[in-house]
N, C-alpha and C positions, 0 to 999 in steps of 0.2 A: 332377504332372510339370511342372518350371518349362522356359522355353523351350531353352536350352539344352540339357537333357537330351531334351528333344522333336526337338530339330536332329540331334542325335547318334543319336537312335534311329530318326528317316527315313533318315539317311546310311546306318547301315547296315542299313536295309531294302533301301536301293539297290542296294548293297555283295550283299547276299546274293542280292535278286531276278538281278543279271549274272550272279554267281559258277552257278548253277543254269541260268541261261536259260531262267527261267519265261516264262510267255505274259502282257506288259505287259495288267495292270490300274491301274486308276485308281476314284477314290472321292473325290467329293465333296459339302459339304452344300447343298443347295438352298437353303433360307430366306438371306437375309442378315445377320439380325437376330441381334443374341448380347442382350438383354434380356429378363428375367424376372421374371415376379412370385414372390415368396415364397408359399409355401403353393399357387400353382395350376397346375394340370398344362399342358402343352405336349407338341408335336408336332413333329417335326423329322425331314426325308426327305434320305434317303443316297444320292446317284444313281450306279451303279457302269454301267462300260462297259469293254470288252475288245475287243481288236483279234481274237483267234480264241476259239475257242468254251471254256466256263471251265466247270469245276464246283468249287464249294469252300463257304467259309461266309464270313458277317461278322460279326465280333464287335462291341459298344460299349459303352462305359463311360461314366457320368455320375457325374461326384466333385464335392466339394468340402473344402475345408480338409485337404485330404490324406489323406480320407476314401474310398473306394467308397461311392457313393448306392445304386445299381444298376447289374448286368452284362447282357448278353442276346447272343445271336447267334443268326444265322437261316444256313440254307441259302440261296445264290444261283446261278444258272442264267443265264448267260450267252451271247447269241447274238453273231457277231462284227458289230460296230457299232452294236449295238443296246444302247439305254439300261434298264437295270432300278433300279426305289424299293424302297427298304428302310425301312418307316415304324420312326418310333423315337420311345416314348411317355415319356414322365419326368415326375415330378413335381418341381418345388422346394421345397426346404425351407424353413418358414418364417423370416422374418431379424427382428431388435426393429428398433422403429422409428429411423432414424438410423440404420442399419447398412448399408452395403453390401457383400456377400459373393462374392468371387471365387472361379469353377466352373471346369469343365473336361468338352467332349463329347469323344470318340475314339472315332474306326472303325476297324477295321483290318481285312484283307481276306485272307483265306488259301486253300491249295489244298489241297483235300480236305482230311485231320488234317494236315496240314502245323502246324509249331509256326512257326514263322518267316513273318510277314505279307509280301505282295506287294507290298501299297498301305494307305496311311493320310490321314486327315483326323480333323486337330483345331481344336477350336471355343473359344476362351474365351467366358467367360459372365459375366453379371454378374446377381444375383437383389436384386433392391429391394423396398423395404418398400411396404406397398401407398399412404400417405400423403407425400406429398412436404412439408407443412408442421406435422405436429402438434408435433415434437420442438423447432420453433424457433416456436410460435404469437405468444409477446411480439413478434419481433423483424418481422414480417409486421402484428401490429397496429399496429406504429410508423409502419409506411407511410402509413396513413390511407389507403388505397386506395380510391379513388371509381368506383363502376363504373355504366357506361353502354350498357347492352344491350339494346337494343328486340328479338330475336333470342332474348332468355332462349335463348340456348346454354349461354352463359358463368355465369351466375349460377346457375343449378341445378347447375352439376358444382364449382362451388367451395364450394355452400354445404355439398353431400354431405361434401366434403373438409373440410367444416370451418375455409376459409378468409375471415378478418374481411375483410368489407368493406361497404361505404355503396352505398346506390341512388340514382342519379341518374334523372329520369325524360323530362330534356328536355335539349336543346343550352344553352337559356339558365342552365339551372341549372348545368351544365358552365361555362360563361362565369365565373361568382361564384367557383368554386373556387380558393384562396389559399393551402393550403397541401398535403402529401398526394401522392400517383401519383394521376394519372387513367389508367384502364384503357378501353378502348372494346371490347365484346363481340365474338366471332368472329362470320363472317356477314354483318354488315350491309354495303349496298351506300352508294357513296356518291353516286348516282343518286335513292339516296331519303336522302338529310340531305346537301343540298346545302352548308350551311352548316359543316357538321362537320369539311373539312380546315383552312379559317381559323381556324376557334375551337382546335383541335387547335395549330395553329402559334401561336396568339398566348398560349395558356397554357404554352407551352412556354420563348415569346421571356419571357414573364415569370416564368418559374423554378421552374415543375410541370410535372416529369418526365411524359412521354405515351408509352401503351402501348398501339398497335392492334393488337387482335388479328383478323388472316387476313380482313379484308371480301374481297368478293365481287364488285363491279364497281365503275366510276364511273372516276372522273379526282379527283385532287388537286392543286393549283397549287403548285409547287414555287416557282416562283423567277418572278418580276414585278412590273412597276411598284407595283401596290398588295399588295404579300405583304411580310412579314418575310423577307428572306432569310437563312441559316441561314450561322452562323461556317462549317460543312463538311460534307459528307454525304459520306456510305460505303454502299456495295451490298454485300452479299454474298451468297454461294450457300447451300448447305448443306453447307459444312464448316467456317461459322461454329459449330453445335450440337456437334461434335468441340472447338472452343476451350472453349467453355463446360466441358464437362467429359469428356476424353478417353475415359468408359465408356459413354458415351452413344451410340445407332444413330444413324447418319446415314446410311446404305447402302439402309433401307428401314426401315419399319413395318409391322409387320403387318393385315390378312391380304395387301391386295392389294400392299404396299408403299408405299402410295401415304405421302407425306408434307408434299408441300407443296399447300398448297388455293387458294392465290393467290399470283399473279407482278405485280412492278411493271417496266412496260416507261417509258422516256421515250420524251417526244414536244415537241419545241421547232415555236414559233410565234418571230415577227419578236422580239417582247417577250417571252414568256412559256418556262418549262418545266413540262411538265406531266406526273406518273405519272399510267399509265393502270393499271389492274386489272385483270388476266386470267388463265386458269388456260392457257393455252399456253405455249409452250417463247419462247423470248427473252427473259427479261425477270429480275428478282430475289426471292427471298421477302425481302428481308432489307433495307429503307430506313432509315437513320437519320441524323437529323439534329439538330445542335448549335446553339444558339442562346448568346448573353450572352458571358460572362468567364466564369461558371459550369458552361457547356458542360451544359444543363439539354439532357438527350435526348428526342427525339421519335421513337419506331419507331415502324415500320410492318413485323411481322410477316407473315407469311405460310404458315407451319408453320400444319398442323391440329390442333394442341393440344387443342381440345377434342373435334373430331371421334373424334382418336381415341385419346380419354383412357384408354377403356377396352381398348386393345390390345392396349399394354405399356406399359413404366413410362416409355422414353424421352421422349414427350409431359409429363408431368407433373412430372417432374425437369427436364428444359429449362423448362418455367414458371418453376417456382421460382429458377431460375438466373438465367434472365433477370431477373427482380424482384430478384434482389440485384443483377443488374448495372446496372438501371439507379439503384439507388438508393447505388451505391460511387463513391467518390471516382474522380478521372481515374485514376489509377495504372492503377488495377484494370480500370476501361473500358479502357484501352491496350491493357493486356496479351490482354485478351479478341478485341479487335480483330484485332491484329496476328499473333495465334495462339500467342501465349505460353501460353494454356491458364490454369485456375486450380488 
């Protein structure tokens, strides 16, 4: 059921619930997340509430490609103001690699055999391949991607994935790197590699793209007397991951939601600006900074990517993305920016 035919069939749900003056129910989904893996099962809870007392059922359906996956309905028993779950189990189908497949959940909520629904909630879905880089593995080796993680978060779940990349084992050896993305592992604090935001900025100012991934505390010297300072820098939230790519969760991750694992708050001195790292509210996951004529990017992520790679797929498709975006021409960075989407 495409949206419009969805709008039209709430309307007159509406339509029909006045015409009767049924006893206002309501139904919606809990989780936030519409992201799925292909091939593995999920769970998703129905929260229904009624202003007086309700006996009837709930039905759901999980489609895809204009298909019925699976139907089911339960009995619900309603108290007035009280919340009742309606757990709802489904499998995804598997998708080839490269594929991503657009679903469809729907509740609908009726009285007693009543044929005509009270209340409804529907969920787009999107089901991804479990691999975010096999399909395009040349175009990822081009990177030359130099990774730098004393933390081994990051290098164990890329190597699973199957994704090329070079170990660096020290700051100075990051120093020599000439051509290539340098990547910096999730995790590490910069409290312990003190040296690691300079070298980060000056491989940057000399036109190797840098990609930190979500450290954990420290401070990084943004802008003073002895720093390169940066052609522009840009903050963003998390409805940067929405620009990247429109089918991607940014509302929450699963289980507990959680999505960002570090914030960059500022902090100015007489001379200096300085991000600080912290997992508390004020501050941004999302730092980036432009260096040269080339506008060669230096981020500072803060999405838990790898934390929680294996939740859903939105983590590992936002990787991906971002590495094409840092390694595209301005156009594309623009557009990415400013919320043009790709």
């Amino acid at each position: 059921m495409n949206k419009v035919n969805f709008n039209i069939f709430m309307f007159a749900i509406l339509l029909c619930g006045t015409a009767t003056a049924g006893p206002s129910v309501s139904v919606a989904f809990r989780e936030p997340w519409s992201n799925l893996f292909g091939g593995r099962a999920i769970v998703f809870h129905a929260g229904l509430t009624a202003e007086e007392a309700f006996v009837g059922r709930m039905e759901w359906r999980f489609s895809a490609s204009g298909r019925t996956l699976v139907r089911r309905e339960a009995a619900v028993k309603l108290k007035p103001g009280m919340c009742e779950t309606v757990e709802i189990s489904l499998a995804a189908p598997d998708v080839k690699p490269g594929v991503i497949l657009e679903a469809e959940l729907m509740a609908s909520v009726y009285k007693d055999s009543a044929s005509v629904p009270l209340a409804g909630a529907q969920r787009q879905l999107w089901i991804f391949p479990e691999n975010p880089f096999c399909w395009r593995t040349n175009y990822f080796e081009n990177m030359q991607v130099s990774l730098f993680d004393p933390e081994k978060k990051t290098s164990s779940v890329l190597e699973s994935a199957g994704f090329p990349f070079k170990t660096v084992d020290n700051i100075d050896s990051l120093a020599s790197i000439s051509s290539g993305l340098i990547m910096i592992g999730e995790g590490l604090s910069f409290k312990d590699f003190g040296g690691l935001p300079e070298t980060m900025i000056k491989a940057a100012a000399a036109g190797i793209p840098v990609l930190c991934l979500a450290p954990v505390g420290g401070e990084m010297t943004i802008c003073g007397p002895d720093v390169i300072v940066p052609g522009s820098m840009i903050f963003r939230g998390v409805d940067i991951i929405r620009n990247f790519d429109k089918r991607l969760d940014s509302n929450g991750w699963p289980m507990d939601g959680k999505i960002q694992s570090g914030l960059i708050k500022l902090r100015g001195t007489k001379e200096r600006v300085v991000g600080e790292i912290g997992k508390t509210n004020g501050g941004w996951p999302w730092l980036e900074m432009r260096y040269g004529k080339s506008q060669t990017r230096l981020v500072v992520c803060g999405f838990a990517i790898m934390e929680k790679w294996d939740a859903c797929p939105a983590p590992r498709f936002l990787l991906a993305n971002i590495l094409e975006y840092m390694a595209a021409k301005d156009e594309t960075s623009a557009a990415v920016i400013m919320g043009g989407g790709r």
